[in-house]
PDB file of N, CA, C and O in Angstrom:
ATOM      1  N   UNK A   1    -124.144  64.883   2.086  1.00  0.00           N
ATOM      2  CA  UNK A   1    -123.876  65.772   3.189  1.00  0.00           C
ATOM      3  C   UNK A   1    -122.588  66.553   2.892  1.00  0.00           C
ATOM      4  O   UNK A   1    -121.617  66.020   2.354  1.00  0.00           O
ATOM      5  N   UNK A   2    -122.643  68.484   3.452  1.00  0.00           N
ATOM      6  CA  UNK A   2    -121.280  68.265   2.726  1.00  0.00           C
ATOM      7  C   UNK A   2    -120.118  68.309   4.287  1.00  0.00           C
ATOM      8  O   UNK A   2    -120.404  68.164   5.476  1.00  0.00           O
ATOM      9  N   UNK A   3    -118.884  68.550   3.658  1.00  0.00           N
ATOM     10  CA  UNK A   3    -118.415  68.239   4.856  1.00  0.00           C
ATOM     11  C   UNK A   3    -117.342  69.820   4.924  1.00  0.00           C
ATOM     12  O   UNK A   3    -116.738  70.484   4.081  1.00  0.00           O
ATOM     13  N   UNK A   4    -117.495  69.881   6.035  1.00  0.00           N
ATOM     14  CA  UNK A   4    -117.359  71.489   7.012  1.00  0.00           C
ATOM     15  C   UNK A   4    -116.179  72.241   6.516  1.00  0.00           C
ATOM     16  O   UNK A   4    -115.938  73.354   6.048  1.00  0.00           O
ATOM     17  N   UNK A   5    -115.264  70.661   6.958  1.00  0.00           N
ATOM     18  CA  UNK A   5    -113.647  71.142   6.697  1.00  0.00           C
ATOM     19  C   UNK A   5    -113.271  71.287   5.453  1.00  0.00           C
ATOM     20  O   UNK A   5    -112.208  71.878   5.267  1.00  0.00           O
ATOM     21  N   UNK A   6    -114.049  70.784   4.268  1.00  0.00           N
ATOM     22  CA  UNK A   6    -114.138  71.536   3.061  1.00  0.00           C
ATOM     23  C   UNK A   6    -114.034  72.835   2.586  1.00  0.00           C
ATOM     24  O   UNK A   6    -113.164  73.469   1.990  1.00  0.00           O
ATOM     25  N   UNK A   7    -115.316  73.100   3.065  1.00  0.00           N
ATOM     26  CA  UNK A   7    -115.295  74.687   2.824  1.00  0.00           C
ATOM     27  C   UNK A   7    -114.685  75.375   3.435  1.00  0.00           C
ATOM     28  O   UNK A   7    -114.715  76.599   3.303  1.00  0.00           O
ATOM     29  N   UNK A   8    -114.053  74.821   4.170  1.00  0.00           N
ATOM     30  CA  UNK A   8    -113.224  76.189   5.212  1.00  0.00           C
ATOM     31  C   UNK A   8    -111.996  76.291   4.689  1.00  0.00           C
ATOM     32  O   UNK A   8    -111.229  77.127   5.168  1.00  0.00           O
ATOM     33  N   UNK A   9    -111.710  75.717   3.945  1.00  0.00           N
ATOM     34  CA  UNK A   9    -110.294  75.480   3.310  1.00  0.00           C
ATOM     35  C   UNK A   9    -110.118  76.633   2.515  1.00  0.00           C
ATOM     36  O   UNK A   9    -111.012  77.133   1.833  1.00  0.00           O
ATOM     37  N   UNK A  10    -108.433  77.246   2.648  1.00  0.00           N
ATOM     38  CA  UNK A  10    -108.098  78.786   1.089  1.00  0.00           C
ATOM     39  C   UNK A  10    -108.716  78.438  -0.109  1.00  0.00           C
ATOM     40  O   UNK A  10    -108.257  77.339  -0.420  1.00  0.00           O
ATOM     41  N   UNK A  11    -109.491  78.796  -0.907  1.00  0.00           N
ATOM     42  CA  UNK A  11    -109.173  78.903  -2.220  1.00  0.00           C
ATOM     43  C   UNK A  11    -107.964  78.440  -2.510  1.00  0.00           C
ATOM     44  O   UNK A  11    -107.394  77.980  -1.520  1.00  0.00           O
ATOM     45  N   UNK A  12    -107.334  78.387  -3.541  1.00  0.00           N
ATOM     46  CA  UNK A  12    -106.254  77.861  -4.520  1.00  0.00           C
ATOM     47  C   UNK A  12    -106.001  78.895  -5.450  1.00  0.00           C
ATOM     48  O   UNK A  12    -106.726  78.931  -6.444  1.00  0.00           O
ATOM     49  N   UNK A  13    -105.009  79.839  -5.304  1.00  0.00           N
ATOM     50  CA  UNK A  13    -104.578  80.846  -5.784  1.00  0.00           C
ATOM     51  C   UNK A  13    -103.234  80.821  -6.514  1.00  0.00           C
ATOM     52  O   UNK A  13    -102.222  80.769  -5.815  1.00  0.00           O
ATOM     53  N   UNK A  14    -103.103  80.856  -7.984  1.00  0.00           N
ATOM     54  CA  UNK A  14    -102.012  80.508  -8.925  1.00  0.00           C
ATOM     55  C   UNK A  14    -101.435  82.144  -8.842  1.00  0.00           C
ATOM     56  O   UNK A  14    -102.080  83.132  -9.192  1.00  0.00           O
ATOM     57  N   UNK A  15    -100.077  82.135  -8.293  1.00  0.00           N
ATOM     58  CA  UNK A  15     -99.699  83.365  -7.876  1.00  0.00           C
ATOM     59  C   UNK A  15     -98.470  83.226  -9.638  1.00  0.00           C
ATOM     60  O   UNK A  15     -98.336  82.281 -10.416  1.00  0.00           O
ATOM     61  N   UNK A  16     -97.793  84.692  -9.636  1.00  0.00           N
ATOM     62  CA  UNK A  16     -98.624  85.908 -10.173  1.00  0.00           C
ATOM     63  C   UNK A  16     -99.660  85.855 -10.803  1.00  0.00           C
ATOM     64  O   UNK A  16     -99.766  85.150 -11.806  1.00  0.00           O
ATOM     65  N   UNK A  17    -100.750  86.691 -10.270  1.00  0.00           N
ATOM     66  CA  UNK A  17    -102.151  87.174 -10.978  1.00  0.00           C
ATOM     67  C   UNK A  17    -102.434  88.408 -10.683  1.00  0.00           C
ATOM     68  O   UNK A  17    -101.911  89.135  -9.839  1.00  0.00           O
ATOM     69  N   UNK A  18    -103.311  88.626 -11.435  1.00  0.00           N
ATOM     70  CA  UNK A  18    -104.117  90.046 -11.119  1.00  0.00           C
ATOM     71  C   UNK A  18    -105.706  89.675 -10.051  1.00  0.00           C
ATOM     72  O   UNK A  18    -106.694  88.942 -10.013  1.00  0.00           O
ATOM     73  N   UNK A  19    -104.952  90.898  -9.252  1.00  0.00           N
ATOM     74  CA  UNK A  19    -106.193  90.318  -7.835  1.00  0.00           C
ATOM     75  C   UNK A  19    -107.600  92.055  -8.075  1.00  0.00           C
ATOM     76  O   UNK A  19    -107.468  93.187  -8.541  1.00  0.00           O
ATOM     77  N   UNK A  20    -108.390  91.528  -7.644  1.00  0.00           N
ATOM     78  CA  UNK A  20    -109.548  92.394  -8.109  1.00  0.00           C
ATOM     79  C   UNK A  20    -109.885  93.016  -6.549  1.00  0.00           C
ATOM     80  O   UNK A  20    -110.340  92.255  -5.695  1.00  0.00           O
ATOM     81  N   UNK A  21    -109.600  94.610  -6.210  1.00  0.00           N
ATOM     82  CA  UNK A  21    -109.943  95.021  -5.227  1.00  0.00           C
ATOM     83  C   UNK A  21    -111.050  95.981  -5.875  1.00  0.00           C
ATOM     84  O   UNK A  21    -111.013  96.581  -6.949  1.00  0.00           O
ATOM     85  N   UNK A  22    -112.147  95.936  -4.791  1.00  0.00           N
ATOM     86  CA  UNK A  22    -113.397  97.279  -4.672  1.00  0.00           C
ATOM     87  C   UNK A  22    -113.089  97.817  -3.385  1.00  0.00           C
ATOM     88  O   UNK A  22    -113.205  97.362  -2.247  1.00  0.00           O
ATOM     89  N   UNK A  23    -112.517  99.291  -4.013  1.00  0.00           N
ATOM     90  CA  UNK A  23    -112.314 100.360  -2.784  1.00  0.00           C
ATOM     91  C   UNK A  23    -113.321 101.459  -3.371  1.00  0.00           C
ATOM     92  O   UNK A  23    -113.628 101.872  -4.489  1.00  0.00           O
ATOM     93  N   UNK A  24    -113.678 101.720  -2.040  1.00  0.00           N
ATOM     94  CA  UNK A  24    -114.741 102.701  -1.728  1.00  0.00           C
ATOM     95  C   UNK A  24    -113.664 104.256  -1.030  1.00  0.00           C
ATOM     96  O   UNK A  24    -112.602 104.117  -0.423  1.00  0.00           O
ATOM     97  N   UNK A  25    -113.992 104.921  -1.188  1.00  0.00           N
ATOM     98  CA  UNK A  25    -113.457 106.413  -0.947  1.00  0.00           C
ATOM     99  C   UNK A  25    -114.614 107.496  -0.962  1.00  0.00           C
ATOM    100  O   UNK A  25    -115.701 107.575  -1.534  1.00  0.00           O
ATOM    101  N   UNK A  26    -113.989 108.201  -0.188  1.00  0.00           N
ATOM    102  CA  UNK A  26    -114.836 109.567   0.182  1.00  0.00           C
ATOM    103  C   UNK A  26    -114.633 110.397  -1.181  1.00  0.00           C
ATOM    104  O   UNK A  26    -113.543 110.645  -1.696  1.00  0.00           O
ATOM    105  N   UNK A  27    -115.932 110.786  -1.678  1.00  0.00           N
ATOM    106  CA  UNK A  27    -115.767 111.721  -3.033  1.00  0.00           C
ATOM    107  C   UNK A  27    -114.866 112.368  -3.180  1.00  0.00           C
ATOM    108  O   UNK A  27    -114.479 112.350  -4.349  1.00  0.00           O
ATOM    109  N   UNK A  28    -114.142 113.141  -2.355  1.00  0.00           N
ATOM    110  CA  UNK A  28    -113.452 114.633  -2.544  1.00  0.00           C
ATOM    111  C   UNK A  28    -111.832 113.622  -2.438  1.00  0.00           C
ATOM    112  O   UNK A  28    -111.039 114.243  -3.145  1.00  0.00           O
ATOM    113  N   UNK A  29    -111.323 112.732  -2.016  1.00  0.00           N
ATOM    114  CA  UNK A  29    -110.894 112.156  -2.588  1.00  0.00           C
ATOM    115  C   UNK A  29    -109.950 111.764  -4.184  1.00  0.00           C
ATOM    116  O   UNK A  29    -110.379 110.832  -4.863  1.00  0.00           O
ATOM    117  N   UNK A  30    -108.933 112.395  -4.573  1.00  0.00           N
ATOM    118  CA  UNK A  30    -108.582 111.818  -5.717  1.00  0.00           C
ATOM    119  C   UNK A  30    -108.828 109.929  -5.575  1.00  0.00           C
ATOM    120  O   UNK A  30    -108.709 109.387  -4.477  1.00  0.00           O
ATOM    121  N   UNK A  31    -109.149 109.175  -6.763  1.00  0.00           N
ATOM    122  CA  UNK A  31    -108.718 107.759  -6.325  1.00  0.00           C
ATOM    123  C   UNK A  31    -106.729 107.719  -7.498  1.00  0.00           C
ATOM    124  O   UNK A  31    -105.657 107.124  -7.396  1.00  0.00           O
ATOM    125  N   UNK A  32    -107.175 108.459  -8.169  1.00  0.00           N
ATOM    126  CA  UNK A  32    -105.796 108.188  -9.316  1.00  0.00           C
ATOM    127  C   UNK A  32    -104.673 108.603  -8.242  1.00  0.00           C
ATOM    128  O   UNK A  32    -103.988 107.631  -7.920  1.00  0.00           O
ATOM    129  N   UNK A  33    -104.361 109.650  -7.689  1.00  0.00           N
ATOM    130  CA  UNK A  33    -103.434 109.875  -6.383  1.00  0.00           C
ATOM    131  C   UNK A  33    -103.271 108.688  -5.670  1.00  0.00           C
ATOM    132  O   UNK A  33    -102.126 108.273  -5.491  1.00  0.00           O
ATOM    133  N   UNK A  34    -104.253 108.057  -5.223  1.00  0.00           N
ATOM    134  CA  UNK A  34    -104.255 107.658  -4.126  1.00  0.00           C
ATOM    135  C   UNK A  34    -103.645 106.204  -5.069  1.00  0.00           C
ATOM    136  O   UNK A  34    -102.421 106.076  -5.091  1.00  0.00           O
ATOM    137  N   UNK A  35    -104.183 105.538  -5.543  1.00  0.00           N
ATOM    138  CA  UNK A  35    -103.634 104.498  -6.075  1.00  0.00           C
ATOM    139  C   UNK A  35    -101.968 104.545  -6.901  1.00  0.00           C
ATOM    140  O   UNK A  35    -101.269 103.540  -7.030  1.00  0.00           O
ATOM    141  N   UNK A  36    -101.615 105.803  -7.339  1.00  0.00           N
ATOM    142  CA  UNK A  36    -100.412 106.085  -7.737  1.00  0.00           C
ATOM    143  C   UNK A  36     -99.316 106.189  -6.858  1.00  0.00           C
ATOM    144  O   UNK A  36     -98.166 105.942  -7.220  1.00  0.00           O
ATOM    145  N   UNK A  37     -99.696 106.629  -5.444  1.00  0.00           N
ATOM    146  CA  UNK A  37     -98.959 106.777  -3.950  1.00  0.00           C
ATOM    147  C   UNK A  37     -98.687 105.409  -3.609  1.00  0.00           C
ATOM    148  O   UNK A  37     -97.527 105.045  -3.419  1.00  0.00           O
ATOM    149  N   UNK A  38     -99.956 104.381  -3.487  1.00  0.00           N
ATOM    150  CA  UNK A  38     -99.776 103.107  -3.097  1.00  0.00           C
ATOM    151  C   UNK A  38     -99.187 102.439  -3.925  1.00  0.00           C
ATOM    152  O   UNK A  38     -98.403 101.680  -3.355  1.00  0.00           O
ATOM    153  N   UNK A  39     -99.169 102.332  -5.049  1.00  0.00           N
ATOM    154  CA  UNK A  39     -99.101 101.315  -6.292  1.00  0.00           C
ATOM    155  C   UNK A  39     -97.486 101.637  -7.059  1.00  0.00           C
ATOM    156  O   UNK A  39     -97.463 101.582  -8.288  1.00  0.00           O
ATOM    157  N   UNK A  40     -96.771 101.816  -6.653  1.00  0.00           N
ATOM    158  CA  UNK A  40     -95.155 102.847  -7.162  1.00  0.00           C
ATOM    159  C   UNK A  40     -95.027 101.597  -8.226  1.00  0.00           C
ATOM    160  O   UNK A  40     -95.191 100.457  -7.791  1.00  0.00           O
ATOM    161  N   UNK A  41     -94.857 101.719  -9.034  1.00  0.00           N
ATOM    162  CA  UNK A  41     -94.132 100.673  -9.911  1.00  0.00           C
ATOM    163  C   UNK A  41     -94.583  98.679 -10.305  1.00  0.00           C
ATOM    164  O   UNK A  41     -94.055  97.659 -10.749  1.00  0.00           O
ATOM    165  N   UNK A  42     -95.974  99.216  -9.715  1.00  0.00           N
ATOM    166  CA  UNK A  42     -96.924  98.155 -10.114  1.00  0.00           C
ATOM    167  C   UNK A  42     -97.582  97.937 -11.237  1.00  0.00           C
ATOM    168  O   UNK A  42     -98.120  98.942 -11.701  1.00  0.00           O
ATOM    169  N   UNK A  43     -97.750  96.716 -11.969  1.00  0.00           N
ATOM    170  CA  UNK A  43     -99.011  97.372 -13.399  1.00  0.00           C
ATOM    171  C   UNK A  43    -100.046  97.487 -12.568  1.00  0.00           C
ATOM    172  O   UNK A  43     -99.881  96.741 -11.603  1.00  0.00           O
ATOM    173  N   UNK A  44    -101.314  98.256 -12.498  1.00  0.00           N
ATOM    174  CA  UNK A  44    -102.764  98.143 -12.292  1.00  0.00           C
ATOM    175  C   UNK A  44    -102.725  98.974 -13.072  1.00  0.00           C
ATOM    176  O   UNK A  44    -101.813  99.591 -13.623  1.00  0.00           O
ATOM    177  N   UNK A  45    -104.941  99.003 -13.168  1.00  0.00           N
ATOM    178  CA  UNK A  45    -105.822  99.386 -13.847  1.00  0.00           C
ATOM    179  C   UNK A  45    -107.156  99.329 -13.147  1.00  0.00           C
ATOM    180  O   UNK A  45    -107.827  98.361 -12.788  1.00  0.00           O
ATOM    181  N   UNK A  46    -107.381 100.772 -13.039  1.00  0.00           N
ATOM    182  CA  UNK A  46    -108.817 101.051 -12.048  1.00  0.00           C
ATOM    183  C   UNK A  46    -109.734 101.670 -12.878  1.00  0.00           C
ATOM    184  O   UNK A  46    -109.161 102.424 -13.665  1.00  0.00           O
ATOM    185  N   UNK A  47    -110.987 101.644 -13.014  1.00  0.00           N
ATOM    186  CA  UNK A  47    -112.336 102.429 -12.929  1.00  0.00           C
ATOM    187  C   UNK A  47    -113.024 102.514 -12.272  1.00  0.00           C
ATOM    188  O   UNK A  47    -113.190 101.640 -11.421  1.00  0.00           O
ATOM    189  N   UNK A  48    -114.032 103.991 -12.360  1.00  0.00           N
ATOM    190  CA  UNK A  48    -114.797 104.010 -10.856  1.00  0.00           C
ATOM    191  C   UNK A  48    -116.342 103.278 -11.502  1.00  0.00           C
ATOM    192  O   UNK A  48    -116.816 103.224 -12.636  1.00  0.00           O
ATOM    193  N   UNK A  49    -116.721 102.869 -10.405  1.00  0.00           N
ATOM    194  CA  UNK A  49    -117.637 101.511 -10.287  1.00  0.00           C
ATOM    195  C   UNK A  49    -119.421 102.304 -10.271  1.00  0.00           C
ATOM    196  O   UNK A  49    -120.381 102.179 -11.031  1.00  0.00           O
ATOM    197  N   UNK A  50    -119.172 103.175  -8.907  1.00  0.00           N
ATOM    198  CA  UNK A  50    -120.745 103.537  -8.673  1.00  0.00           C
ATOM    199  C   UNK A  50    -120.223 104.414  -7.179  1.00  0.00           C
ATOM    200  O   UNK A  50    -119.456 104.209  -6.238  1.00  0.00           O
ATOM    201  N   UNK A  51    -121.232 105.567  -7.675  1.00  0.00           N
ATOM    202  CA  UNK A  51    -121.425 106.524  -6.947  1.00  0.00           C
ATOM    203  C   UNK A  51    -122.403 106.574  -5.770  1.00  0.00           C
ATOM    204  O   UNK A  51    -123.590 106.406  -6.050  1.00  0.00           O
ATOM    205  N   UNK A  52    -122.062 106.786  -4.471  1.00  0.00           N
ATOM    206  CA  UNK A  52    -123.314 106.531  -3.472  1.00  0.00           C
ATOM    207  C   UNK A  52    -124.697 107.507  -3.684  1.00  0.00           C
ATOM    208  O   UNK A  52    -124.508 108.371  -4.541  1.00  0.00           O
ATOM    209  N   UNK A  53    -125.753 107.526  -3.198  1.00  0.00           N
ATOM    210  CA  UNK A  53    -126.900 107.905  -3.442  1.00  0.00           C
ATOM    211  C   UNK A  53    -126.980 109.200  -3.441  1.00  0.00           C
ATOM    212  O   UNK A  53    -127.879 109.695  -4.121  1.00  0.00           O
ATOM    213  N   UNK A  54    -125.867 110.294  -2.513  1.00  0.00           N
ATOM    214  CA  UNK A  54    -126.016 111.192  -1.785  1.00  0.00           C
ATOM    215  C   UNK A  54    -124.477 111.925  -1.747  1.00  0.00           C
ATOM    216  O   UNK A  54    -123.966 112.879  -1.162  1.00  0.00           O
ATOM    217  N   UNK A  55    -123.931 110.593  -3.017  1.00  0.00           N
ATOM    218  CA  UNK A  55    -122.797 111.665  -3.620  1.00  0.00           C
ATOM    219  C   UNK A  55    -121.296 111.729  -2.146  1.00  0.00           C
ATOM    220  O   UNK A  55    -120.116 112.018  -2.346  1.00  0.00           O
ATOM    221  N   UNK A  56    -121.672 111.511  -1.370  1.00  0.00           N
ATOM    222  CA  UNK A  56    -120.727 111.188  -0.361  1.00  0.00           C
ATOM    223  C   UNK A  56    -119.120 110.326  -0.482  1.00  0.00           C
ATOM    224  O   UNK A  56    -118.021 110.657  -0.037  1.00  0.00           O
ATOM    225  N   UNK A  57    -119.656 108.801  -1.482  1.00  0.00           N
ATOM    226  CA  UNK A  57    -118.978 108.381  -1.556  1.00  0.00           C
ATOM    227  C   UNK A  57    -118.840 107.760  -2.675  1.00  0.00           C
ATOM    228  O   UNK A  57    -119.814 107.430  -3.351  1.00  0.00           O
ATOM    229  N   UNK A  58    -117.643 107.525  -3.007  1.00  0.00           N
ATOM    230  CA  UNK A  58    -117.306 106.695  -4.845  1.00  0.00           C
ATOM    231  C   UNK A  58    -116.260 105.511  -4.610  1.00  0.00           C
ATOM    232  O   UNK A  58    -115.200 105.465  -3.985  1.00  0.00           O
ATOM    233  N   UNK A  59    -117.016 104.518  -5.399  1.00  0.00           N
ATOM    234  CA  UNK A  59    -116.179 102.987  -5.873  1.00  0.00           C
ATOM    235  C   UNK A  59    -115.669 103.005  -6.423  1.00  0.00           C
ATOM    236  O   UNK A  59    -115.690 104.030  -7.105  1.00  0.00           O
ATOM    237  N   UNK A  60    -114.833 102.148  -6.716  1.00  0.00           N
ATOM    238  CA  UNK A  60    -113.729 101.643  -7.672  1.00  0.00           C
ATOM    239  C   UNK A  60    -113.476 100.450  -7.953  1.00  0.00           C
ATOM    240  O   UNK A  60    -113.467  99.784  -6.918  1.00  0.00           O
ATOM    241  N   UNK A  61    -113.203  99.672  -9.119  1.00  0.00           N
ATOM    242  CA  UNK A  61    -112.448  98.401  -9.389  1.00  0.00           C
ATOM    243  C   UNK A  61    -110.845  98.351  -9.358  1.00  0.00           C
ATOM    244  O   UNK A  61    -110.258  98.925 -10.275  1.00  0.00           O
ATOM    245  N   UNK A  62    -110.276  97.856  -8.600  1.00  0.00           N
ATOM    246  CA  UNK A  62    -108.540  98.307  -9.051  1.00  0.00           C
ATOM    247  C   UNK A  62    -108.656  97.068  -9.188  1.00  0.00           C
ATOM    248  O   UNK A  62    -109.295  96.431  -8.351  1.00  0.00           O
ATOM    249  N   UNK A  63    -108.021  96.400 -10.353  1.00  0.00           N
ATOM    250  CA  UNK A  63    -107.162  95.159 -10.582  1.00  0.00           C
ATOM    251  C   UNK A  63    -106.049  95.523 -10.479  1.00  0.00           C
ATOM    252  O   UNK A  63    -105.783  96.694 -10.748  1.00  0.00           O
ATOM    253  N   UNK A  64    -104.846  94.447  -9.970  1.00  0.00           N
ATOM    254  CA  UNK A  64    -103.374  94.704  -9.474  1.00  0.00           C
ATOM    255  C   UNK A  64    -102.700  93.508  -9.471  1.00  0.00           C
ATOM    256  O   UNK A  64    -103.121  92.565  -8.801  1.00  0.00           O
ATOM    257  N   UNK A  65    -101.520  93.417 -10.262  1.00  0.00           N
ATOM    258  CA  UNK A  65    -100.188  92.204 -10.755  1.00  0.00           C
ATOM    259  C   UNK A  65    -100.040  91.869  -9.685  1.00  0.00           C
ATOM    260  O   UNK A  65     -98.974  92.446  -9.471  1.00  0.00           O
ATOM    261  N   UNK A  66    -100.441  90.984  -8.090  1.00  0.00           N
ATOM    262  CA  UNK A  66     -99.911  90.609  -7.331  1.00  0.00           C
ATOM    263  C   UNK A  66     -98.972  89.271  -7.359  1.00  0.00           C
ATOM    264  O   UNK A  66     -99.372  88.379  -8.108  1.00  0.00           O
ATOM    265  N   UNK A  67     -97.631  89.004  -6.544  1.00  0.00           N
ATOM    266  CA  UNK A  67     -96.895  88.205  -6.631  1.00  0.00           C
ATOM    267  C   UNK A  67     -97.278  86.892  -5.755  1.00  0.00           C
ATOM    268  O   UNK A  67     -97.337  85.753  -6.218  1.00  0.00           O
ATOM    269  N   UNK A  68     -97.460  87.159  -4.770  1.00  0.00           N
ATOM    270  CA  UNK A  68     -97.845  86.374  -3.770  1.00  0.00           C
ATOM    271  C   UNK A  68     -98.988  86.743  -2.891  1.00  0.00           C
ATOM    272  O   UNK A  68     -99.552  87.828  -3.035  1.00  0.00           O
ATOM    273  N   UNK A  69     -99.333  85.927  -2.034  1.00  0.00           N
ATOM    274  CA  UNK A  69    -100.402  86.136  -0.895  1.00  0.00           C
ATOM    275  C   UNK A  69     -99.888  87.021  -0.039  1.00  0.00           C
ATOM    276  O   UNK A  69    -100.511  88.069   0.134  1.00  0.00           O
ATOM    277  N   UNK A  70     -98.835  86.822   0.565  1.00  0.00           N
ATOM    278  CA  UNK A  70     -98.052  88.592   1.317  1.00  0.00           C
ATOM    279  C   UNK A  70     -98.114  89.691   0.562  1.00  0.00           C
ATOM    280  O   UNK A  70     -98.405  90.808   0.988  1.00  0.00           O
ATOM    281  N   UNK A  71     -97.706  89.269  -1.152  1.00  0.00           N
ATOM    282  CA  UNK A  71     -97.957  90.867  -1.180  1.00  0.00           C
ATOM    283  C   UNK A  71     -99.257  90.872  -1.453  1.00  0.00           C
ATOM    284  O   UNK A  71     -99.567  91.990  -1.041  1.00  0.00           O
ATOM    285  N   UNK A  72    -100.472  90.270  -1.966  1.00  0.00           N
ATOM    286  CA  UNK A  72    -102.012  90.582  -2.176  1.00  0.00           C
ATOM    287  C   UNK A  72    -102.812  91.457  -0.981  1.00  0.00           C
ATOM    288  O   UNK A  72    -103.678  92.330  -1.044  1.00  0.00           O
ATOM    289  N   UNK A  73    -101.942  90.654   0.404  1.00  0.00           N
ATOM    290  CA  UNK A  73    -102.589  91.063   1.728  1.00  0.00           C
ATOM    291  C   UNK A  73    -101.699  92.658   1.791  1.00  0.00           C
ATOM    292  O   UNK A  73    -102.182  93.788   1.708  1.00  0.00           O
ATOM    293  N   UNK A  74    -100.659  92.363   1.917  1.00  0.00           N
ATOM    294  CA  UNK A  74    -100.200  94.011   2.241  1.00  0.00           C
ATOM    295  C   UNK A  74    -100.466  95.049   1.003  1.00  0.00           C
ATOM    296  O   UNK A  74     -99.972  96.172   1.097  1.00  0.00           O
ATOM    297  N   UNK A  75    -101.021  94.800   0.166  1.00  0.00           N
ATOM    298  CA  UNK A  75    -101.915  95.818  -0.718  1.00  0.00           C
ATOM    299  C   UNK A  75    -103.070  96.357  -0.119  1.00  0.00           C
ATOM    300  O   UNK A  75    -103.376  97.530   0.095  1.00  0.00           O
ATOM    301  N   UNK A  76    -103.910  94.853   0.217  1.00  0.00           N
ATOM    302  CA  UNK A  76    -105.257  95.162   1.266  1.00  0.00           C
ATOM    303  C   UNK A  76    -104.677  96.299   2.393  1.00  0.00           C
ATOM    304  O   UNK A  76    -105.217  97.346   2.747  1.00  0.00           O
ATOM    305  N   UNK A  77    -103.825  95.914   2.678  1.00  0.00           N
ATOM    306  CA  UNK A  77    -103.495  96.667   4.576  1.00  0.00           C
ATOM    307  C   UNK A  77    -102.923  97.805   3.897  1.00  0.00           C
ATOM    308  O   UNK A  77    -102.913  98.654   4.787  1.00  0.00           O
ATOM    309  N   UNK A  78    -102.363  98.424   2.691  1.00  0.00           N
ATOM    310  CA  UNK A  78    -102.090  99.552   2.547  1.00  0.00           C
ATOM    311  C   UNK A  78    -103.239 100.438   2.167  1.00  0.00           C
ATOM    312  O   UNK A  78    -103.157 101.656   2.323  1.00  0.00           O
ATOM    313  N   UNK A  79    -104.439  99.792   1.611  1.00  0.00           N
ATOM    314  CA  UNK A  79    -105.349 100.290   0.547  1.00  0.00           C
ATOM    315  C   UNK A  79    -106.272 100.818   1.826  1.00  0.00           C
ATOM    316  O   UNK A  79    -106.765 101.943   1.745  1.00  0.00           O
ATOM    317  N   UNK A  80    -106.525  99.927   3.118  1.00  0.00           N
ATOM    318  CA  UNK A  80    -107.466 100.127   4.071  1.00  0.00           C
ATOM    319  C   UNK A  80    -107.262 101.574   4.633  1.00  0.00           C
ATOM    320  O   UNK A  80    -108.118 102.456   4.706  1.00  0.00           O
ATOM    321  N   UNK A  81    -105.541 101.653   5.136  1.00  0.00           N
ATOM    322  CA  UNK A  81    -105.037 102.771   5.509  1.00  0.00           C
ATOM    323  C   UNK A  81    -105.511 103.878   5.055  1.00  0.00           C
ATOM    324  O   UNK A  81    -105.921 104.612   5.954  1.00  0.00           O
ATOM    325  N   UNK A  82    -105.638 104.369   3.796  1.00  0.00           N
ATOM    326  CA  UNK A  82    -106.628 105.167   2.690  1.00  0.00           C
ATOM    327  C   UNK A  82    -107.768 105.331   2.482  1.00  0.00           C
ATOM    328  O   UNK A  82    -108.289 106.424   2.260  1.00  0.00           O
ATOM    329  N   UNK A  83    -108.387 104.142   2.531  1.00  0.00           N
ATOM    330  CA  UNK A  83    -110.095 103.771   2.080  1.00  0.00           C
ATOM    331  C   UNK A  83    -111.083 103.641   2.946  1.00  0.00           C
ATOM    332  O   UNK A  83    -110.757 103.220   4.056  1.00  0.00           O
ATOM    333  N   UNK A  84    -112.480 103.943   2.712  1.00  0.00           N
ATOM    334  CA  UNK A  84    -113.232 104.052   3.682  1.00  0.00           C
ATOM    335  C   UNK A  84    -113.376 102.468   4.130  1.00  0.00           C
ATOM    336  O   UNK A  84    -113.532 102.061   5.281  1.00  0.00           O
ATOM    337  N   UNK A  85    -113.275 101.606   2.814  1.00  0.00           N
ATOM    338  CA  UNK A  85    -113.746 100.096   2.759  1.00  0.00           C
ATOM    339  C   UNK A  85    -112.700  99.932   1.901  1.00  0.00           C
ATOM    340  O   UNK A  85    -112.276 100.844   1.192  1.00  0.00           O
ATOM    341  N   UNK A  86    -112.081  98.382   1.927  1.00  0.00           N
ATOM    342  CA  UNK A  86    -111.921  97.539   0.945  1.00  0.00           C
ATOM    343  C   UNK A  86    -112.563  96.023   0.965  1.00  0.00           C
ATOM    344  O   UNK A  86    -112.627  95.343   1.989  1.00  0.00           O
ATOM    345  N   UNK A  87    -113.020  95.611  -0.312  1.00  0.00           N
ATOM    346  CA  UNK A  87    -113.315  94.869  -0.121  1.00  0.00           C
ATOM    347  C   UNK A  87    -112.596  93.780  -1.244  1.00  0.00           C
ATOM    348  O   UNK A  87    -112.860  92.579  -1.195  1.00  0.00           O
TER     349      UNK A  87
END
């Protein structure tokens, strides 16, 4: 049987790492701007992933040197500010 409070538990995250975000953006959109605005003096490294059906919208992989879980999350909360999605 398994047990509940298991799985509900964080992951186990060995901080500094490189954390793997998929942001989605509206085509017209730079993503290199946009990640150069957010990212001041960070290492990352992005490529775009896949294009929506209808050309509307474009993915991305950003991997990013995060230090800690505060800063992993306030990357998320800066990236959202920008992005249609992060995931």
């Amino acid at each position: 049987m398994v047990n509940l409070n298991e799985i509900k538990q964080e992951p186990i995250i060995n901080y500094p790492t490189f954390w793997e975000y998929k942001v989605i953006l509206k085509s017209h959109i730079l993503a290199k701007e946009i990640f150069e605005e957010l990212l001041v003096q960070r290492e990352y490294k992005y490529q775009h992933s896949h294009s929506s059906k209808n050309g509307k919208y474009q993915s991305y992989l950003l991997s990013v040197f995060v230090n800690s879980k505060k800063d992993r999350l306030d990357i998320f909360e800066r990236l959202k500010a920008k992005a249609q999605f992060v995931l």
